[in-house]
RODO-2510 file (C-alpha; in nm, 4 decimals, decimal comma):
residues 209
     n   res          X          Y          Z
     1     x    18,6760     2,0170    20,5916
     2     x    18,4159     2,2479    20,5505
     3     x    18,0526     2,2146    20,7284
     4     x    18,0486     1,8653    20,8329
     5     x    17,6671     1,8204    20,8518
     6     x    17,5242     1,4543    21,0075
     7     x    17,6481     1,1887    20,7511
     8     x    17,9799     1,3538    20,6481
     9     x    18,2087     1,1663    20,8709
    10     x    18,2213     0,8462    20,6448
    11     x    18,2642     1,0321    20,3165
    12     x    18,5473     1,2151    20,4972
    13     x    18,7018     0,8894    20,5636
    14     x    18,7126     0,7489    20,2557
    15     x    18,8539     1,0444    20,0879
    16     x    19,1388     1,0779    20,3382
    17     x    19,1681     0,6597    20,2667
    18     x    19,1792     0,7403    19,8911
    19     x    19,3931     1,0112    19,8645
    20     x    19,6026     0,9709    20,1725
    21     x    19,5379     1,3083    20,3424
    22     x    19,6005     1,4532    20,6772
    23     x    19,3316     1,6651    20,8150
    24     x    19,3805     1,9388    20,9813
    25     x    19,0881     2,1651    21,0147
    26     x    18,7498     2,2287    21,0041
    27     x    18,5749     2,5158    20,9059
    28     x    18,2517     2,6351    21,0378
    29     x    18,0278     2,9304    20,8510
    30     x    17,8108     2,8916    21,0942
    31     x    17,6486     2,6855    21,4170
    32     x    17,3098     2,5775    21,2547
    33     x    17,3000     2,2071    21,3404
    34     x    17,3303     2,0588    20,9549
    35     x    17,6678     2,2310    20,9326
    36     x    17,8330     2,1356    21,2078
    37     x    17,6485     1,8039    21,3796
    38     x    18,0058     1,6257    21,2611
    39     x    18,2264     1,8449    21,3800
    40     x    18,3789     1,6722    21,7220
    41     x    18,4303     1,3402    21,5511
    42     x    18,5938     1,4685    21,2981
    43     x    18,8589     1,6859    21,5326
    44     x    18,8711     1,4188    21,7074
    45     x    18,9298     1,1513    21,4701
    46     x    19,2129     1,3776    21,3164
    47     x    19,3377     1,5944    21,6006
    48     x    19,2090     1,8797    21,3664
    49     x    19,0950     2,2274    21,4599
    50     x    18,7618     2,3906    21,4289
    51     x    18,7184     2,7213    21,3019
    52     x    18,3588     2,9323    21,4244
    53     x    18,2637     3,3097    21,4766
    54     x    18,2210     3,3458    21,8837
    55     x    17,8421     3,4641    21,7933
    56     x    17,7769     3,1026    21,6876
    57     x    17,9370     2,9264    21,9210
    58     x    17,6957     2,8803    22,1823
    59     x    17,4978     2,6287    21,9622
    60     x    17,7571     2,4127    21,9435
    61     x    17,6586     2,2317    22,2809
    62     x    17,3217     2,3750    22,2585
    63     x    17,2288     2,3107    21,8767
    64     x    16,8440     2,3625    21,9603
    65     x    16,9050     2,7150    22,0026
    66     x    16,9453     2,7613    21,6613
    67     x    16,6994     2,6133    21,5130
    68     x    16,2893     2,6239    21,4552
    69     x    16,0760     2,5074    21,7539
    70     x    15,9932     2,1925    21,5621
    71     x    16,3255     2,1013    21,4801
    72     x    16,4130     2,1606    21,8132
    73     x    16,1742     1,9308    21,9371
    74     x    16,3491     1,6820    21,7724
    75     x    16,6610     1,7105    21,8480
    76     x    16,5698     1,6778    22,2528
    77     x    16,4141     1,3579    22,1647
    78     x    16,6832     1,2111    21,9703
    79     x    17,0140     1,0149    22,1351
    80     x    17,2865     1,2588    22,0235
    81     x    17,4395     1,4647    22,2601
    82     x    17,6401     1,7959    22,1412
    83     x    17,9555     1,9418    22,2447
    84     x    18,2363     2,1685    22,1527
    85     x    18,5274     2,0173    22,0220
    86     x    18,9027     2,0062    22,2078
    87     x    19,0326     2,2545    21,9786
    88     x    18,8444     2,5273    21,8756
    89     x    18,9332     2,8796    21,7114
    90     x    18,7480     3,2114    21,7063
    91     x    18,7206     3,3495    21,3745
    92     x    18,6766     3,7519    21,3583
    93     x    18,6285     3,9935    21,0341
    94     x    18,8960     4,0047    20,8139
    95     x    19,1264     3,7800    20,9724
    96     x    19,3701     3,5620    20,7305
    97     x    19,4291     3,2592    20,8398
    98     x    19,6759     2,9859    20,6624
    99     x    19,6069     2,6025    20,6503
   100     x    19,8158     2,3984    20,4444
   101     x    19,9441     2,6512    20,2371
   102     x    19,6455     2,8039    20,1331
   103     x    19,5310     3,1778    20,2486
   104     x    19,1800     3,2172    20,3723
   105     x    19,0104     3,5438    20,4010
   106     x    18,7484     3,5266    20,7053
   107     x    18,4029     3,8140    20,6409
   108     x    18,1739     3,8613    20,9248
   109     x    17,8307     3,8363    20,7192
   110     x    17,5741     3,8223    21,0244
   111     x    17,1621     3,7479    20,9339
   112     x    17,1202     3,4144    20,8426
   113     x    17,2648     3,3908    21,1879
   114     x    17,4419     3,6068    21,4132
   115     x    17,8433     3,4201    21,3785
   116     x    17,7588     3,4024    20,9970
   117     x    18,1165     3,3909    20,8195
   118     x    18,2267     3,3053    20,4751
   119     x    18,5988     3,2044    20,3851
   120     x    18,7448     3,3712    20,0982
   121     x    19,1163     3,2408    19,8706
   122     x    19,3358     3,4860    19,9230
   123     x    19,5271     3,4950    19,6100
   124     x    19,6893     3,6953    19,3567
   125     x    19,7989     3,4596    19,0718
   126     x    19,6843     3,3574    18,7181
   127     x    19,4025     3,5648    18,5772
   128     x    19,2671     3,2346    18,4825
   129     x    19,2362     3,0820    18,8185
   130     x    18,9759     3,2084    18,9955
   131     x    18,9298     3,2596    19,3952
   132     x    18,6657     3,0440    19,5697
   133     x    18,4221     3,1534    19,8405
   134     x    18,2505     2,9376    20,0580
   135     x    17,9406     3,0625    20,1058
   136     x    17,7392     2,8968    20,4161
   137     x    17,3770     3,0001    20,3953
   138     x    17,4673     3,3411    20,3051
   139     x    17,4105     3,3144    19,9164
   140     x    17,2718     3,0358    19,7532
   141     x    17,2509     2,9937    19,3114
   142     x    16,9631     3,2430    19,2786
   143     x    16,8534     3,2890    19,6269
   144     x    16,9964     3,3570    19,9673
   145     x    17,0061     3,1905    20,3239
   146     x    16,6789     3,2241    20,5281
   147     x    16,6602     3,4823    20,7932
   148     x    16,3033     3,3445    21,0345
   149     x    16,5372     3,1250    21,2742
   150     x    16,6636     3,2479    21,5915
   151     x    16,9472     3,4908    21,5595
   152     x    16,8441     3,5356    21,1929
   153     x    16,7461     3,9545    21,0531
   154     x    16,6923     4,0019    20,6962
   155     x    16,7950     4,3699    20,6710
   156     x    17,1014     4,2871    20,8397
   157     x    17,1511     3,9981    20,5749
   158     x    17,1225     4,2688    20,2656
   159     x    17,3823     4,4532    20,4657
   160     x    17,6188     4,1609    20,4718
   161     x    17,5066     4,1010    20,0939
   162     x    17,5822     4,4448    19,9698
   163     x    17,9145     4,5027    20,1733
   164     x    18,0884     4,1550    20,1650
   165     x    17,9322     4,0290    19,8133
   166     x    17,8744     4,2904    19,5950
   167     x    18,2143     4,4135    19,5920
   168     x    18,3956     4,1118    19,4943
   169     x    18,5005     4,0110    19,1481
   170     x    18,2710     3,8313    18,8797
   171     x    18,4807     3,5484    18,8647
   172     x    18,4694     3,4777    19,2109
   173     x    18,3276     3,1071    19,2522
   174     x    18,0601     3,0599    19,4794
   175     x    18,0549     2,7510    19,6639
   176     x    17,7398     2,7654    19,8733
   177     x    17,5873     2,5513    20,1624
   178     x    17,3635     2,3901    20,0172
   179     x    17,2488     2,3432    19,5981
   180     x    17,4966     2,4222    19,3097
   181     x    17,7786     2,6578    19,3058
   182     x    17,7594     2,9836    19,0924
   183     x    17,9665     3,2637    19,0891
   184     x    17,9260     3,6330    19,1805
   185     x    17,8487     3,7466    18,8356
   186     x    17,5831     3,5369    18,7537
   187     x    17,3979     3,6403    19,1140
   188     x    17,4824     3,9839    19,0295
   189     x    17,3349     3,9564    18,7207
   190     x    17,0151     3,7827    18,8084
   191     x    16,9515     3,6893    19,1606
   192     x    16,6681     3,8476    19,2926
   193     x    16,7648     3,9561    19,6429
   194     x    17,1134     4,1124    19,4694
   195     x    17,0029     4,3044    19,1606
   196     x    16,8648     4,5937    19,3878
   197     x    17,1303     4,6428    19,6223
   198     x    17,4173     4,9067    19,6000
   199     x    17,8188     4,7998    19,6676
   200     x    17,9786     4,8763    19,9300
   201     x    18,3998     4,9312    19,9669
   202     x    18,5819     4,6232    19,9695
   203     x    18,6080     4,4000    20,2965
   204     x    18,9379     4,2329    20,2017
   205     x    19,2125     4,0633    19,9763
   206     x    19,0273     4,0400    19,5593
   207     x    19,0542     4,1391    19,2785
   208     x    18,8139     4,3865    19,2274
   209     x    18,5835     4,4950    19,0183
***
């Protein structure tokens, strides 16, 4: 499970019903509250794990922190109350970690918030298969992840663009927080806040350019 945002609970349940799965974790890119209001029903619920970058993880039990004064304003006022889950994991850059068979490449990619991550496939098969990327709010299908919230920088979000993006293969598919997934070499190609910036080495496991 992957950024369980406020209604994602009951579509989580019926897949698991439908499928018969066993859930076992839940990553986090990020603390903003519309990826991770779900997350401690969902561990709970499943006895899973949840994955987040120590940066981030203060907003878990304060959410408001994260967020616009506005938005914060509403959250006070509504009925929810926010915690960290039972079991909970610090993620750091470049870590690996393994969850049901499946190798997932953590990079640190601060300025949409400070515990930014995305999670990477780790794999090395078929040229035809091609690895994921979940994305969070870091890069969106021909935009990126606002940087005016708290914790948010927008240099410091090019320099997560141009050294944990850039470098990665064409084929990589994009799946981002929020809107339609893409792939690196279409934002490469023609997404505005890309086009300009230079490559940096690669961060971890791919394929390369």
């Amino acid at each position: 499970m992957v950024d369980p945002g406020k209604d994602a609970a009951a579509g989580v349940a019926e897949v698991v019903r439908e499928h018969r799965l066993k859930p076992i974790s839940v990553l986090l890119t990020h603390g903003h509250i519309d990826h991770v209001w779900s997350v401690v029903p969902l561990t709970g619920t499943y006895d899973a794990t949840a994955y987040l970058h120590p940066a981030d993880r203060a907003m878990l039990k304060d959410p408001a922190s994260g967020v616009s004064p506005d938005s914060a304003r509403l959250l006070v006022g509504s009925d929810y109350s926010f915690a960290e889950p039972d079991r909970l994991e610090e993620l750091a850059d470049g870590r690996t970690i393994e969850l049901a068979g499946v190798e997932l490449v953590v990079d640190h990619t601060p300025g949409h918030t400070r515990g930014s991550v995305t999670f990477r496939t780790a794999y090395d098969g078929p040229e035809d298969v091609p690895e994921l990327m979940f994305a969070g709010d870091l890069l969106f299908a021909g935009s990126i992840g606002r940087t005016d919230l708290p914790g948010g920088d927008h240099a410091t979000m090019l320099r997560s663009l141009a050294d944990k993006v850039l470098p990665l293969d064409d084929r990589v598919v994009v799946l981002p927080g929020h809107g339609d997934q893409t792939t690196i070499g279409r934002e490469r190609a023609s997404n505005p806040y890309l086009v300009d910036l230079t490559p940096s080495a690669p961060s971890g496991p791919s394929r390369g350019l």
